[in-house]
Each structure stands twice: as structure tokens, then as C-alpha cells.
C-alpha positions in Angstrom: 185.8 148.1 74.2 185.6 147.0 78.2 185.4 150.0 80.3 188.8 149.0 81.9 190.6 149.3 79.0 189.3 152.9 78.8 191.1 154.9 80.8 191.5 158.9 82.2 192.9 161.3 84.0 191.7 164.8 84.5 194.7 167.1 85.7 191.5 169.3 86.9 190.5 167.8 89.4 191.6 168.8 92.7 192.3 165.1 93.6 194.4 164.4 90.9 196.6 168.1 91.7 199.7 165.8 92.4 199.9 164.2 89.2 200.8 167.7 87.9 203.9 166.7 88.8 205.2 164.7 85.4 206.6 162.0 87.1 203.8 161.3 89.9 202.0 161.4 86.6 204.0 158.8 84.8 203.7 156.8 87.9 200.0 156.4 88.1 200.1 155.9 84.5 202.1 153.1 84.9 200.2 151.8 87.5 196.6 151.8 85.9 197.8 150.8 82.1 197.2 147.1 81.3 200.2 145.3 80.5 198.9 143.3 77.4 195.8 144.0 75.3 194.6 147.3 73.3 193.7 150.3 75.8 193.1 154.0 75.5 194.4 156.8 77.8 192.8 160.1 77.9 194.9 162.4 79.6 192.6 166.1 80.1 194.0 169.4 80.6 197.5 168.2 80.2 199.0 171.8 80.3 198.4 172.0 84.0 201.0 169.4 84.2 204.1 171.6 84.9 207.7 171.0 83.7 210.2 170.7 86.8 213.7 170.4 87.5 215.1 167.0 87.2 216.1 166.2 90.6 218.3 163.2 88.7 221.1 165.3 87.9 221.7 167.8 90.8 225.2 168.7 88.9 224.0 168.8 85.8 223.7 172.3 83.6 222.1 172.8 80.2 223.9 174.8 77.3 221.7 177.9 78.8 222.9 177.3 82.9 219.7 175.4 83.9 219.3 172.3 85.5 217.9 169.6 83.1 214.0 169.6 83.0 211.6 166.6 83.2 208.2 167.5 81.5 205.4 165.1 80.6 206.3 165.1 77.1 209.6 162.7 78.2 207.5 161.0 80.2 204.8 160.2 77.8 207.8 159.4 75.2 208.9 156.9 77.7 205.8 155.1 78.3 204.1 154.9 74.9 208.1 153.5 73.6 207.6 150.7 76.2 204.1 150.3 75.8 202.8 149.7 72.0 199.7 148.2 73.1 198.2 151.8 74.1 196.5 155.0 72.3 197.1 158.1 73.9 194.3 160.8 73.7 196.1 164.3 75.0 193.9 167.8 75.6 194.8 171.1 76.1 193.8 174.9 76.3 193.4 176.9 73.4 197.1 178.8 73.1 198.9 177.3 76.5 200.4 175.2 74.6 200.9 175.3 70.7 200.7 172.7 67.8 204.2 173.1 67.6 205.5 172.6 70.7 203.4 169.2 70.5 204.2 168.0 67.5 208.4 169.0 68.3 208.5 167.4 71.5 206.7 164.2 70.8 209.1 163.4 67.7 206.6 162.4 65.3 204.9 159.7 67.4 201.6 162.1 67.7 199.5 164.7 65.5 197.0 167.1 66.2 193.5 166.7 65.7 191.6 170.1 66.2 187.8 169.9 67.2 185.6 173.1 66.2 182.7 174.1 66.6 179.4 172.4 65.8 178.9 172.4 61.4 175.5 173.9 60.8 174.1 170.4 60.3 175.3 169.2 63.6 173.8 172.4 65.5 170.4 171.5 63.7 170.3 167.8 64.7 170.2 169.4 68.1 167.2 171.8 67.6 163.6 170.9 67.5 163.0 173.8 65.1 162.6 172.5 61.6 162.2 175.8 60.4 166.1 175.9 58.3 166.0 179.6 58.0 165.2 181.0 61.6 167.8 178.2 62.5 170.1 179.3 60.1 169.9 182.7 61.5 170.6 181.8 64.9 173.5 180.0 64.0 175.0 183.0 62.1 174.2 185.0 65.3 175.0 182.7 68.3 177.7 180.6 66.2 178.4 176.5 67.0 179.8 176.6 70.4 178.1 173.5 71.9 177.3 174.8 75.2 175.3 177.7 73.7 172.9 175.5 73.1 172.0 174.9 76.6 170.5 178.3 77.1 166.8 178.8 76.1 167.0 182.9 76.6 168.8 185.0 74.0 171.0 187.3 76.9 172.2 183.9 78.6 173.8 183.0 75.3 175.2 186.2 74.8 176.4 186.6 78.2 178.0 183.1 78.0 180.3 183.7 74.4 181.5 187.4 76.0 182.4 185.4 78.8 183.7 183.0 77.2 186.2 185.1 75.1 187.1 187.4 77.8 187.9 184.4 80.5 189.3 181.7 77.6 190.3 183.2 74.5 191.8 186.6 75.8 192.9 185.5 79.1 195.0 182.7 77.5 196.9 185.3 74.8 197.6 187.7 77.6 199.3 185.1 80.0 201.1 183.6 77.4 202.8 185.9 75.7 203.0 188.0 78.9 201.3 191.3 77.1 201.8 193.8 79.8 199.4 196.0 78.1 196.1 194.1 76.5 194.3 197.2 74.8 196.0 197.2 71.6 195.2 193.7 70.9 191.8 194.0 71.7 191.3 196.7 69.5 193.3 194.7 66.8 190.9 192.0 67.5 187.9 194.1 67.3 189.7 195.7 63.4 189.5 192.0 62.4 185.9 190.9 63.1 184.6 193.9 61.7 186.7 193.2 58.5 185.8 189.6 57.8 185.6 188.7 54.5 187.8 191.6 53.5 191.2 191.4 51.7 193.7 193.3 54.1 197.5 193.6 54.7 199.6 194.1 58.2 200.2 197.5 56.8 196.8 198.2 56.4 195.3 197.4 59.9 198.2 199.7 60.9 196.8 202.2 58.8 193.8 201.6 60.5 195.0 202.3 64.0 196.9 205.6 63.1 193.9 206.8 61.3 190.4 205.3 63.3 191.7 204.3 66.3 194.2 207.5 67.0 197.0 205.1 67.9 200.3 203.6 66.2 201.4 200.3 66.1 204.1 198.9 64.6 203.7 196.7 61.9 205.7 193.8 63.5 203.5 194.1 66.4 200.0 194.1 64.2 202.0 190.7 62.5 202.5 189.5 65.9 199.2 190.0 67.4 198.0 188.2 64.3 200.0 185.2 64.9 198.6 185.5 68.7 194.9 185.0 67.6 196.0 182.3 65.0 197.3 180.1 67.7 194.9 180.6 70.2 192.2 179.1 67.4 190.5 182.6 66.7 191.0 183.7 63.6 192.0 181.3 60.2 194.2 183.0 57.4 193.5 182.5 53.5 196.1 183.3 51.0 195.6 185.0 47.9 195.6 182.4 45.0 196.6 183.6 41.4 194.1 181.3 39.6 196.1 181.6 36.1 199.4 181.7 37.3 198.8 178.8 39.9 200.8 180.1 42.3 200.0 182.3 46.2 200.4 185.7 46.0 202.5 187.7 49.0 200.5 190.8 49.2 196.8 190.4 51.2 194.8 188.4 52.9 191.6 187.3 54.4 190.8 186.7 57.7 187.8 184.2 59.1 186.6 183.6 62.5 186.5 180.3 64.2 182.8 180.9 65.2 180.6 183.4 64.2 179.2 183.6 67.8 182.5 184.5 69.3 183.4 187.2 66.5 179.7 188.7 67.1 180.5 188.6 71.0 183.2 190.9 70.4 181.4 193.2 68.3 178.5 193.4 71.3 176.1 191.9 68.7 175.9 194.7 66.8 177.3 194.3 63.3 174.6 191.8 61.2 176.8 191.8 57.7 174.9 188.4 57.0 176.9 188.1 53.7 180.0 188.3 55.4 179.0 186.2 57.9 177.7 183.4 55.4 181.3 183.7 53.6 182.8 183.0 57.2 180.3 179.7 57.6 181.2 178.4 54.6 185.0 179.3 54.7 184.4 177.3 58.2 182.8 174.7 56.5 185.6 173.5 53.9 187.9 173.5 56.5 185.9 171.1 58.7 185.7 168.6 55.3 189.5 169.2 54.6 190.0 171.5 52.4 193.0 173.7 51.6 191.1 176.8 51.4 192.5 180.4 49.6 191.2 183.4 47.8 190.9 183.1 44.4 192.4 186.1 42.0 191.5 185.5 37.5 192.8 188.5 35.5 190.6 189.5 32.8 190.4 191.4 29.7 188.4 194.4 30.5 186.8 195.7 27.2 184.9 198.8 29.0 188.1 200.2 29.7 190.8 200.1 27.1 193.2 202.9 27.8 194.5 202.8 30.5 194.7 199.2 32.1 192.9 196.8 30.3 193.1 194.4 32.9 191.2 194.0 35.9 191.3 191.2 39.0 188.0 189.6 39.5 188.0 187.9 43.2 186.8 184.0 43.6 185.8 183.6 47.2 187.1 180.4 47.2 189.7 178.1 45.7 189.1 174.7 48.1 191.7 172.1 47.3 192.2 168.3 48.8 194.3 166.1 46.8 193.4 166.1 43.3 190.2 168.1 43.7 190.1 171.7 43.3 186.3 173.8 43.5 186.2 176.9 42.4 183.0 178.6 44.9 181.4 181.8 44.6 179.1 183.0 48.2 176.1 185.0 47.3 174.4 186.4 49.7 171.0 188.0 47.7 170.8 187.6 43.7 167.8 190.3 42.3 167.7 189.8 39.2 169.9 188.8 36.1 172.1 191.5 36.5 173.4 190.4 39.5 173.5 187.0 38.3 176.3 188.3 35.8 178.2 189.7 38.5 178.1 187.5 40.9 178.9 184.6 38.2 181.8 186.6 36.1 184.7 185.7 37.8 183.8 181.9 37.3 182.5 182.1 33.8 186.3 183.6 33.3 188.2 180.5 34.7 188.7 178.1 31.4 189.9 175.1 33.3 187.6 172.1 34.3 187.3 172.0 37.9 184.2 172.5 39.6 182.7 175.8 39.7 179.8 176.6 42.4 178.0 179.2 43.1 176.2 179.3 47.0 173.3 180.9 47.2 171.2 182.2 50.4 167.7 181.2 48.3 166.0 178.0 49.1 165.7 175.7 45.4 166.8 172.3 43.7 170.4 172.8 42.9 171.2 173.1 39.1 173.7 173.1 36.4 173.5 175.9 34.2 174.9 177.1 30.6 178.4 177.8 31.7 178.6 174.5 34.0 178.4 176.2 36.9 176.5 174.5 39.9 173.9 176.5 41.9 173.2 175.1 45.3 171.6 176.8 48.0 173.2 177.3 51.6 171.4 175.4 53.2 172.1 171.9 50.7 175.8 172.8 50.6 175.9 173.2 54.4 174.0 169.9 55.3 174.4 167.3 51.9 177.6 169.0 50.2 178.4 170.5 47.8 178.5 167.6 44.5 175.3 167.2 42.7 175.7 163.3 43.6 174.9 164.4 47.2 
């Protein structure tokens, strides 16, 4: 494509601080599109462009008493209407602006595309280290964020993701939603990382505060806060799945973090639950390749104790879902011996249906089918080739 038919703007920049204004914006867009022929416009930081009063309609009052408002999204309405030849390419900051308000106000010409972090595979392309454990590790510890990559000493990356959620992440939740008082969700925030993996209810992290943290919090503010960290791209929710029912279940949940690096930032570095944190890369992992991800749930006939319940709930880590396909997948973070095989395999070798069943292991070895149809693949095969034995 000829450079002039790819065009930006970057609200940023202090040159371009007048085309905050939506409709000096719309002018210069105007001015630099081409009138025939495909182009791309890449408009960065768009949220700095503020809505203002229409001066159009000086006697003019909404429902609500206000003047009407011009904002970029009528603006951008207007032009991409007139101007079919052109792809539009819109950033933003993490929870300025939500996927909703995006996806409302642009009336079904637009749709969100979310980029994450760097995949395990991509943050190994960019290391020299061929060494797939000690890289493995450090991606667990520092997570994907590109620009971590950049930093050669271990305290410069460190220093850079605590900044980095302090000045980003935290800064944008607190201005938002105008939280006058930012401790509670802090600690909220710091209840969550130290829980990943771990099947947990609103009611529960209240709990949590009235007990551990000496505090109360309402439950409507814990489901709030939750909603908060949602938005702002933080923390991913996964639904409880009754596998023989087919159906969600509305009690429990799990929570995962974007990045591994930012929920370890949190936590001052401190916490190394490397099975959790494997669950969390690989929960990360099937969402970057599509998936519909939940938390699995099989009820089972449990001989050992016949008396009083005789069934249990055996957890699947996973039940990943795109279209047709459904895989069933088990994380594993050590297996000793053929005891823990058992356990670690149980809840799978009690699903009867014929979807694929896989079992991630942290060993190194040739992935394999075995008895019960169940595919073994180590982490580091299903995190770079997949997670099919055609791959």
C-alpha cells in the first residue's frame, strides 16, 4: 500500500492538541483523506479527543437540560457514511473509554479488536535464549508486556510493570469512576492476584475483607470493583460449566490475570505459585486463539463414600469452546508418580462424551495418546505448536 494512502494522527502530540476538538478533528480528516481509492486512518489516543457543546444549536436542550453535544463518534459516523473507500483504525486507553460505549455509539459500523500481551511463543522469538525452561520462567515472572523486554537488569523490569500498573492501570480506574477513596480496591485487587486459579464468589472476597483485611465491604461494592478491573483489561472471568448438564452455573467463579507480570507486580514479586501461574498462561492462551473458555464441573459416583453423599464434583480446569469444537484440558503443574497421574487425570477419565480431552503438563516429552484417549502434551508444545496432535 503507498505510504499516502496510509494515514495518522496522534491526539498526543502536542501539535496535534487542537484536533482534540472533534470537529477541528473532522476537518483535518477531511482534508488529508483521498477522495477515491482504498486508504487507512489510524486515529491514536482518540479519548483525548473531548466531547463539546454543539455550538449549532445555541437554543437547543436535551431531555436532561443540556445543550446538544458533538463528540468524535458523530463525527467519525459522518465521515466513514460519506466516505466508503476508507478503514478506520481507532486506539484508546485501557478503561477511559469502554467496549461498550464504542460499539453503542458507532452503530454497528465498528468492533473491537483487543491486543494482549505477547503469547509465550511470540516473547521467545524475541530472546536469544534457546534455553525453553529459564525462558519459560521469566515469562511466568516478568509476563508478555512488550516493553519489558527492553530491560537487560531484573529491577528495571520490575520497576517498569509497578509503574506501569500504578500510573496506567490504577490511575485510569480511579479517574474514571471518580473513587474518592482507592484503598479498598487496591486491596480487592491484591485478594484477587493472590487467588488466581481459585474458585471464589463476591460474597466470599467480602468474607475476606471482614476477616483478613479488618475491613467491610459491601458486596455490591466487591461486584463493582470487579466489574472495574474487568474493563480496564486486568482481570478475565470464567464461569462455572456443568459438564453433564451443559449448562453455566450461577454460584463461583475464577478469576485470571491479563499478564502474569502485572499480577506479580502487585504482589511485590513475592508469591511464585508456578502452578497457578501456568493455569493463568494457558487460560491466557485460549483466549488469544479464540476460545470461549469456562471451568469445568463432572459429578461422579463416589464409591469411598457411600453414606452420606455419594456424589462428589471433580473440577476440569478448562472447558475451551469455538464453534463446533469443545477441549476438555487438565493443567498439571508436577506429576510424581502414577498416583498423581490418577488424580490429575480423574475428572477427564469421567467425562463419557467425545470431545478432546488434554492433559498439560510442565515435563518436557513427545506428546502422546494414552488408554483413556486422553492427549498428553507438554507446556511448552501446547504453548508454541498447539494443542492437536496434527500440530
Amino acid at each position: 500500500m503507498p505510504e499516502n494512502r496510509i494515514l495518522k494522527i496522534d491526539l498526543s502530540e502536542d501539535g496535534n492538541e487542537p484536533l482534540r476538538n472533534p470537529i477541528e478533528l473532522g476537518k483535518r480528516i477531511r482534508a488529508i483523506l483521498p477522495k477515491e481509492g482504498k486508504a487507512f486512518l489510524f486515529l491514536d489516543e482518540i479519548q483525548l479527543c473531548e466531547s463539546i457543546d454543539s455550538p449549532y444549536f445555541d437554543d437547543v436542550r436535551t431531555t436532561s437540560g443540556e445543550k446538544p453535544k458533538i463528540t468524535f463518534y458523530s463525527v467519525l459516523n459522518g465521515i466513514l457514511s460519506a466516505h466508503k473507500n476508507v478503514d478506520c483504525y481507532v486506539t484508546r486507553s485501557n478503561s477511559k473509554m469502554l467496549t461498550k460505549d464504542v460499539l453503542t455509539d458507532f452503530r454497528g459500523r465498528g468492533w473491537e479488536i483487543k491486543v494482549q500481551p505477547l503469547s509465550f511463543e511470540e516473547y521467545l522469538s524475541a530472546k536469544s535464549d534457546s534455553n525453553l525452561p529459564r525462558v519459560f520462567a521469566e515469562y511466568l515472572h516478568y509476563g508478555g508486556m512488550p516493553l519489558s523486554l527492553s530491560f537487560d537488569v531484573p529491577s528495571d523490569k520490575e520497576h517498569y510493570l509497578k509503574s506501569l500498573f500504578e500510573e496506567t492501570y490504577f490511575r485510569d480506574i480511579i479517574e474514571r469512576h471518580s473513587l474518592q477513596n482507592d484503598s479498598s480496591i487496591r486491596e480487592l485487587t491484591e485478594v484477587m492476584a493472590s487467588s488466581v486459579g481459585s474458585i471464589t464468589t463476591v460474597s466470599k472476597i467480602a468474607d475476606t475483607f471482614r476477616t483478613v483485611e479488618k475491613k467491610g465491604i459491601a458486596r455490591e461494592t466487591v461486584s463493582s470493583y470487579l466489574g472495574y478491573l474487568s474493563d480496564s483489561f486486568l482481570l478475565e472471568e470464567a464461569e462455572r460449566y456443568d459438564i453433564r448438564e451443559r449448562k453455566i452455573i450461577g454460584s463461583g467463579r475464577k478469576y485470571y490475570f491479563a499478564d502474569t507480570g502485572l499480577r506479580n507486580a502487585l504482589l511485590g514479586f513475592r508469591q511464585r505459585d508456578v502452578g497457578h501461574l501456568i493455569e493463568n498462561v494457558i487460560y491466557n492462551e485460549l483466549i488469544r486463539r479464540g476460545y470461549s473458555v469456562s471451568v469445568g464441573v463432572i459429578s461422579v459416583f463416589d464409591k469411598s463414600n457411600p453414606k452420606s453423599n455419594p456424589m462428589s464434583d471433580l473440577e476440569v480446569d478448562f472447558v475451551a469452546e469455538k464453534g463446533d469444537e469443545r477441549d476438555y484440558i487438565q493443567s498439571s503443574y508436577k506429576i510424581y508418580d502414577k498416583k498423581k497421574l490418577e488424580q490429575e487425570t480423574k475428572s477427564l477419565r469421567s467425562i463419557s462424551d467425545s470431545f478432546r480431552k488434554i492433559l498439560v503438563e510442565e515435563d518436557d516429552f513427545p506428546p502422546y495418546y494414552d488408554g483413556f484417549g486422553i492427549y498428553h502434551i507438554g507446556i511448552f508444545d501446547f504453548l508454541r505448536k498447539g494443542d492437536s496432535s496434527e500440530n
